[in-house]
C-alpha positions in Angstrom: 5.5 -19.8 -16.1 3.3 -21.3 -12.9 3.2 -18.1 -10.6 1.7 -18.1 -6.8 -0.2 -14.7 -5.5 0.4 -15.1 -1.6 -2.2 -12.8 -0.3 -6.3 -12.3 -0.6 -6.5 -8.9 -0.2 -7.7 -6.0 -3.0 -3.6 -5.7 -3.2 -3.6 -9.0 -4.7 -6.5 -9.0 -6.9 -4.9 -5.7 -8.7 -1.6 -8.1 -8.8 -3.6 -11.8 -10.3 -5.4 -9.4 -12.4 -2.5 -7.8 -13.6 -0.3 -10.9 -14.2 -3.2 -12.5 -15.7 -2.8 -10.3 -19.0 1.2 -11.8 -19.2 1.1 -13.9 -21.9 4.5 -14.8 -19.5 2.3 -16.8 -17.5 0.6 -19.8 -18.3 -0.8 -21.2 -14.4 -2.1 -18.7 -12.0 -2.6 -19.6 -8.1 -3.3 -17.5 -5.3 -2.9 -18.2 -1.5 -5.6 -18.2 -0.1 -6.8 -15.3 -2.4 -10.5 -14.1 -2.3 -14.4 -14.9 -4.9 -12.8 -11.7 -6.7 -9.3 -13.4 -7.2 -11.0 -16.9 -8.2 -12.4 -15.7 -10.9 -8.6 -15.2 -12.7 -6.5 -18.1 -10.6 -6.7 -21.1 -9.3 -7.4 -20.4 -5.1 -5.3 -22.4 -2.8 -6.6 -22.4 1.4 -3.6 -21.8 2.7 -3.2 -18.9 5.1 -0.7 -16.1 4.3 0.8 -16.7 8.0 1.3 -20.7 7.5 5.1 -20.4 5.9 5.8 -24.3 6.1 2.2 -24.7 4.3 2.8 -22.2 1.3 6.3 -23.7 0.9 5.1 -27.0 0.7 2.0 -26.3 -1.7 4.5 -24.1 -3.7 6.6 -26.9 -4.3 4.1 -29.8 -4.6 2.7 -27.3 -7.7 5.9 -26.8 -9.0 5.4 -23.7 -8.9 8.4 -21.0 -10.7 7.7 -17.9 -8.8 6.2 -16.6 -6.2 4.6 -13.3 -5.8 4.5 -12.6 -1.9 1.2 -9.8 -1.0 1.3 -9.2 2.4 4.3 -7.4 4.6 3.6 -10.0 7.3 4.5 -13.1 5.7 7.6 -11.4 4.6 8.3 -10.2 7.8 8.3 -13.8 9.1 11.2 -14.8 6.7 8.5 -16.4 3.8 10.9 -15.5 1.3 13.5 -16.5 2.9 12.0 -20.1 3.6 11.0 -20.3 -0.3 15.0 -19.4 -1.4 16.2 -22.4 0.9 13.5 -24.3 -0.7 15.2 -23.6 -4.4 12.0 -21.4 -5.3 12.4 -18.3 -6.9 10.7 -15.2 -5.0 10.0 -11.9 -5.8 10.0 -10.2 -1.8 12.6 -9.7 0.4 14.0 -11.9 3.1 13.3 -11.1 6.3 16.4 -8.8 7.0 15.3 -6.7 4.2 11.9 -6.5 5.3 12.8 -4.5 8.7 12.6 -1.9 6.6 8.7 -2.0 7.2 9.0 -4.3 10.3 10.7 -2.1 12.2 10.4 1.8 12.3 12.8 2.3 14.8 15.3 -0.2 12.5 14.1 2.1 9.6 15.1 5.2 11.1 18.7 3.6 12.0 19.1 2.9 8.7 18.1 6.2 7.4 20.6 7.9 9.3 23.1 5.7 8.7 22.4 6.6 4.4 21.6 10.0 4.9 18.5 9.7 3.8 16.4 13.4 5.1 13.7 12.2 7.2 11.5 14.0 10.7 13.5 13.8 13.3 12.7 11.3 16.2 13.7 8.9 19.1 12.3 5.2 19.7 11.0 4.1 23.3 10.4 1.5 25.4 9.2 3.9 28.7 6.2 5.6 28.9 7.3 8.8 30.5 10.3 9.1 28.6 8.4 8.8 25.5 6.2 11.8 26.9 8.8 13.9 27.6 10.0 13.9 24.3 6.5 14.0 22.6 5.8 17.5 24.8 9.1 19.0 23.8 8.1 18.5 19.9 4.8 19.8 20.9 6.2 22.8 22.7 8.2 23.9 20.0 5.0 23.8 17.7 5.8 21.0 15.6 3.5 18.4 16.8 4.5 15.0 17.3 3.4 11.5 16.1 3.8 8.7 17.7 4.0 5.4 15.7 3.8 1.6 17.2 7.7 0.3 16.1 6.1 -3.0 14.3 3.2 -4.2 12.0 0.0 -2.5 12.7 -1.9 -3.1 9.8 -1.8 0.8 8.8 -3.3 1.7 12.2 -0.8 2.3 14.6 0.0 5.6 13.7 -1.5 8.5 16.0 -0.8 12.3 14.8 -0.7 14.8 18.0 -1.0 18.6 18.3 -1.2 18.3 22.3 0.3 16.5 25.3 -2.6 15.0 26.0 -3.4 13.0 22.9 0.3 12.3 22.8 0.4 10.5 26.2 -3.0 8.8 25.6 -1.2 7.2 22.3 1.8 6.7 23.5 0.3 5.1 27.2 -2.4 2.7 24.4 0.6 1.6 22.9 3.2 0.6 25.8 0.5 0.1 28.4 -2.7 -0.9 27.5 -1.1 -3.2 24.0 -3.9 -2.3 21.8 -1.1 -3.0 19.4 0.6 -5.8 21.1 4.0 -6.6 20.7 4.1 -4.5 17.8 3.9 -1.1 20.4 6.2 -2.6 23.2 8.4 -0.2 21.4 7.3 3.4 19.9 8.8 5.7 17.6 7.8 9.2 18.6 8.4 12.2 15.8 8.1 15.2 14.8 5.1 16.1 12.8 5.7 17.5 9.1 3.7 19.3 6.8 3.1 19.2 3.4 1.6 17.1 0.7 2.0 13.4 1.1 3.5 11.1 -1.6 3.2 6.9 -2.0 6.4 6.5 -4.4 6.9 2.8 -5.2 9.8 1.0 -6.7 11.3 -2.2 -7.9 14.2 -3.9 -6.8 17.0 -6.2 -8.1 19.3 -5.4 -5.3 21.4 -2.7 -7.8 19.2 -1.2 -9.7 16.1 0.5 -8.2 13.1 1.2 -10.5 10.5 3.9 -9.8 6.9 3.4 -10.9 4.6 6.6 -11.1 3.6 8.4 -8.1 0.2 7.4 -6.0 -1.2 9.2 -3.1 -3.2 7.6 -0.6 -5.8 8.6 2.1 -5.1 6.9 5.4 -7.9 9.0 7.7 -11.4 6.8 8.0 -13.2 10.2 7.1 -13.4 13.4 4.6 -11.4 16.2 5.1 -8.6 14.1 6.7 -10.4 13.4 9.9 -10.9 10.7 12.4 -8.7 7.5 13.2 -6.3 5.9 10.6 -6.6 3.3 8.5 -5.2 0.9 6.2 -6.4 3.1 3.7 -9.5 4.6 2.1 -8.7 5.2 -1.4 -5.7 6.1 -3.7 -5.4 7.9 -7.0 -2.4 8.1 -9.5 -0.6 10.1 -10.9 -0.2 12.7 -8.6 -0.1 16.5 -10.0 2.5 17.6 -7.3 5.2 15.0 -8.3 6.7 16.7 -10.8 9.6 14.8 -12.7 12.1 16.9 -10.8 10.3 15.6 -7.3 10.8 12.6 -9.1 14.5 12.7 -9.5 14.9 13.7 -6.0 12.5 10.8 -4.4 14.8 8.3 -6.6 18.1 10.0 -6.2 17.9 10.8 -2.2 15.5 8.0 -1.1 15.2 4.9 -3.2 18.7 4.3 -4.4 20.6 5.2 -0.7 17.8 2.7 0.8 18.5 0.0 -1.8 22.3 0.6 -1.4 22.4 0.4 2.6 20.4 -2.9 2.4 22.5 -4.3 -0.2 25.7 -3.3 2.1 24.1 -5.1 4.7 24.8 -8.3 3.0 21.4 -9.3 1.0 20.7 -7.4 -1.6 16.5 -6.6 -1.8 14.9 -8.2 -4.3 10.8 -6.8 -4.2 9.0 -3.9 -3.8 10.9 -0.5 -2.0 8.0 1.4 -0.8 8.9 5.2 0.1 5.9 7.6 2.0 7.1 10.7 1.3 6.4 14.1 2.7 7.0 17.0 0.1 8.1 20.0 2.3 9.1 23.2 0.9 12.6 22.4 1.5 12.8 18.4 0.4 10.6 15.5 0.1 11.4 13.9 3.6 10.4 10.3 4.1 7.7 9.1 6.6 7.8 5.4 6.2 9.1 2.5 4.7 7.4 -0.4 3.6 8.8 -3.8 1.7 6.1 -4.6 -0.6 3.2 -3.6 -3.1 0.9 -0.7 -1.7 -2.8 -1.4 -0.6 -4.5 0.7 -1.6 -2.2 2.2 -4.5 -1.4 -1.1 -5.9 -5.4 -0.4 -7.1 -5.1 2.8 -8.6 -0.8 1.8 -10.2 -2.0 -1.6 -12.4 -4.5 -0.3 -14.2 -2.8 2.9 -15.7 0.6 0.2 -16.2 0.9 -0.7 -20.0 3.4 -2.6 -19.6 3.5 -6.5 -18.9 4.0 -6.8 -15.1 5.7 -9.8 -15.2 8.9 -7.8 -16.8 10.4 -6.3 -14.1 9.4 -8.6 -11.6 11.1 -11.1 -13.1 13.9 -9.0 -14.0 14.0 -8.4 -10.2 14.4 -12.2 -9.2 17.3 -12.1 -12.0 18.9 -9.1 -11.6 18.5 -7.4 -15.0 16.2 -4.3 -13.7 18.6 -2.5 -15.7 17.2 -3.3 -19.0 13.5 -3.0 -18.0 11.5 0.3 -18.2 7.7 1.1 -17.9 5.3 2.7 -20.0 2.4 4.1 -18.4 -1.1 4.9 -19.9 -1.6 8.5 -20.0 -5.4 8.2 -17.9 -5.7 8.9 -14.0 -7.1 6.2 -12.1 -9.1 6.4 -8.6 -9.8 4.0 -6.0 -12.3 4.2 -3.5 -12.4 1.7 -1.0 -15.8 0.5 1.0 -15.7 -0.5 4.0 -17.6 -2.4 6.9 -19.7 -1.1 9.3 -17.6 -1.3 12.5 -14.1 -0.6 10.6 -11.5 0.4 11.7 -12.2 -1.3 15.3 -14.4 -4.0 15.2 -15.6 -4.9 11.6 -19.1 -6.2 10.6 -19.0 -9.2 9.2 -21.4 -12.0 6.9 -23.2 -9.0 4.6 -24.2 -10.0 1.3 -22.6 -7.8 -0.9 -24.7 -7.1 -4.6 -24.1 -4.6 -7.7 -20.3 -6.2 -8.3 -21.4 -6.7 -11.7 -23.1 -3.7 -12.2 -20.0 -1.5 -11.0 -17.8 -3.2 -13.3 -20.2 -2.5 -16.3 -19.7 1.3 -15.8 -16.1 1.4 -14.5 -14.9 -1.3 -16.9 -12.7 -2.3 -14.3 -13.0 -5.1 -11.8 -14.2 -4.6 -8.3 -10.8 -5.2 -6.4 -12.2 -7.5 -3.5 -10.5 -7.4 -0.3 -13.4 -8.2 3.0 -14.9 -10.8 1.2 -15.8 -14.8 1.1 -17.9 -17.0 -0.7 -21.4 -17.0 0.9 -24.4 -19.5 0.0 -25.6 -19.9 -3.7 -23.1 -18.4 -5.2 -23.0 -15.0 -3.4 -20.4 -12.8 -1.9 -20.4 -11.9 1.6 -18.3 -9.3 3.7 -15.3 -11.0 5.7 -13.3 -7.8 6.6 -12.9 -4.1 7.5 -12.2 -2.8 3.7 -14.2 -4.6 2.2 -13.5 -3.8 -1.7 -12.4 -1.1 -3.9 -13.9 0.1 -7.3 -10.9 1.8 -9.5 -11.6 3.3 -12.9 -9.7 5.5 -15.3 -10.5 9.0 -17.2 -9.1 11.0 -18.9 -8.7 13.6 -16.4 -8.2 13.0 -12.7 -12.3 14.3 -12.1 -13.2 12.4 -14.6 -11.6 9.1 -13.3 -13.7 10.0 -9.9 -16.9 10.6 -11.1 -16.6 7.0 -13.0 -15.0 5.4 -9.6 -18.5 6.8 -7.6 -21.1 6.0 -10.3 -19.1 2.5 -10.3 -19.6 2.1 -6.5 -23.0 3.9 -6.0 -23.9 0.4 -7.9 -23.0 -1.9 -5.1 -24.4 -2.3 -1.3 -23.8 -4.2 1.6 -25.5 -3.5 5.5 -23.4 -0.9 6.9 -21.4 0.1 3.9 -19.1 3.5 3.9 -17.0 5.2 2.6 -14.7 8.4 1.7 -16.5 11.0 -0.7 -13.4 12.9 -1.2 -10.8 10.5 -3.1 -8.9 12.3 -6.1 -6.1 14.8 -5.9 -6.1 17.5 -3.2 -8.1 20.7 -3.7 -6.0 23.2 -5.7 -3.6 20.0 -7.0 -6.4 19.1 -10.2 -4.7 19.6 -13.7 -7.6 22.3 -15.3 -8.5 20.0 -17.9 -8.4 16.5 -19.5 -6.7 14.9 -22.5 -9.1 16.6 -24.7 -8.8 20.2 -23.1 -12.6 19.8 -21.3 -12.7 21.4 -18.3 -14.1 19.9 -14.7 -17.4 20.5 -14.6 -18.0 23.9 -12.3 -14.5 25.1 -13.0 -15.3 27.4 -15.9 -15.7 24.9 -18.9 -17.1 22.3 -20.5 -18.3 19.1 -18.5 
């Protein structure tokens, strides 16, 4: 088959490098893809937000599915366009993708399927919005107020007092740092508990779960500072035992997927769940209508089976006869990122050691902030800039590999997290082979 990768972020390098193992598929392209993604598909300039341009190029390649990245595009009805156009799509049209668009829509939804989630109210007024942030606050909650549309990961604000409440809130429906994505806010209440990135696919009947990720959305260690599109992911997760499991698929994924498919269009793509584990029930945060980024990172490599399966599957629906085997291994992600990031990026940084970190992880660098530069190089072009995955045998083991991996590549004002892997207290004792994390009693 001739398949098209919309998207040129380190999402969609883990995808082209995934589906370029099918033996399924026998033309790869990528729109507008990344130097990271050229090296496995055929790049095509067309910009993720130019629907009429990826339909058309879609088409003139005869292309026989499309594999849509970003939430954006689908947003914006890209799916949608490429159905009309008689090309099969695996993403959801744009009514399904409220889901993500929308958190206000989202919560409606929720409600409507019974699906246990924090309990909030959506605004479009800035005091009445306060009001209800400082009675969550008073009654020792917290509160978090969210912009209601696409925000690239960053439009979420978590509050423990009235002050930082109303400065988000005010940013959002007064000062439009998020533009017409914050002319509406969902404020919250804040839970606790150990956060889950639970992904599934979708035929429109059948949901799907793959293997639990976790991802890190703060810019710094220890949880701290602003958000992020993300900092780095690991998988599996220790805490999502395969009762949690049950639970996530049986009160989450499948009333989602039914109330969308009652709404007249069944969802064909990716159902993303964030889940909270509380001590009473996972709870969800957020929906999102495609592949994670950064999970999507740390998911493909431990996947053993062919990707292509259930995505096609999806576009026919036949989910039903699809399952997934996983490799046993963890996997860690760690992303770098640009000086500047999460505000205002550094850009045009010659990036070296790619090579050199894939030698030790055996993995490829997933590139994300980057563009060709002169002579062959490879130059920063965004906030994350890339991540380096790799698997071990244990989840410590998978992290030591992923840091070796990246303390081979440099750019100018390169950072990044030193604390990706599962929580403190979460870390299985020991790997495959019963060896022990080195300091915890055992041998390294």
């Amino acid at each position: 088959m001739r398949v098209l990768v919309v998207g040129g972020g380190g999402r969609e390098h883990a995808l082209v490098w995934s589906l370029s193992k099918s033996p399924l598929v026998a033309d790869l392209m990528c729109a507008p893809g990344n130097p990271g993604i050229a090296e496995l598909a055929r790049c095509r300039p067309v910009a993720v937000n130019d629907l009429p341009g990826l339909v058309t190029m879609a088409a003139r390649e005869f292309v026989d599915l499309v594999v849509v990245g970003p939430e954006a595009p689908l947003v914006a009805g890209l799916a949608d366009a490429l159905r009309a156009a008689g090309i099969r799509v695996f993403g959801p049209g744009a009514a399904g993708a409220r889901l993500e668009g929308s958190k206000g829509g989202a919560k409606s939804l929720m409600a409507a399927a019974g699906i246990p989630t924090a309990a909030s109210q959506s605004f479009e007024r800035v005091d009445e919005a306060i009001a209800y942030a400082r009675r969550l606050i008073a009654q020792g909650t917290g509160a978090v107020v969210k912009a209601d549309g696409l925000a690239a990961g960053k439009g979420v604000t978590v509050c423990d007092d009235d002050t930082q409440a109303a400065a988000a809130i005010t940013d959002a429906l007064e000062r439009g740092v998020f533009g017409a994505a914050g002319s509406r806010v969902l404020v919250e209440e804040r839970l606790e508990g150990e956060e889950l990135s639970v992904l599934a696919f979708s035929d429109g009947k059948t949901v799907l779960a793959m293997q639990a990720a976790q991802d890190f959305k703060r810019a710094h260690d220890g949880d701290l500072g602003p958000n992020t599109g993300g900092m780095g992911s690991h998988s599996p997760v220790p805490s999502c035992t395969p009762d949690v499991a049950g639970k996530v698929t049986d009160q989450v994924l499948e009333p989602i997927a039914a109330a969308l498919a009652a709404g007249g269009e069944p969802y064909v793509g990716v159902i993303y769940a964030g889940i909270m584990l509380t001590p009473d029930a996972p709870l969800v945060l957020e929906f999102n209508c495609r592949f994670g980024d950064p999970e999507t990172q740390a998911l493909l490599p431990r996947l053993a089976s062919d990707l292509m399966e259930p995505i096609l599957a999806c576009t026919e629906g036949t989910l039903s006869g699809v399952r997934l085997d996983w490799r046993p291994e963890a996997c860690v992600a760690v992303v770098a990122a640009a000086a500047g990031y999460p505000s205002t990026p550094a850009t045009g940084a010659p990036i070296s050691g790619l090579a050199g970190a894939e030698a030790v992880t055996g993995l490829p660098v997933f590139q994300a902030g980057t563009r060709p530069g002169p002579d062959g190089s490879v130059v920063t072009s965004g906030g994350r800039v890339l991540a380096v995955a790799a698997l071990g045998e244990a989840p410590w083991l998978a992290r030591r590999r992923a840091y070796d991996g990246l303390a081979k590549v440099s750019f100018d004002g390169m950072w990044y997290r030193s604390d990706i892997g599962p929580r403190p207290g979460s870390r299985p004792e020991s790997d495959l082979n019963g060896n022990r994390e080195p300091g915890q009693g055992g041998v390294a």
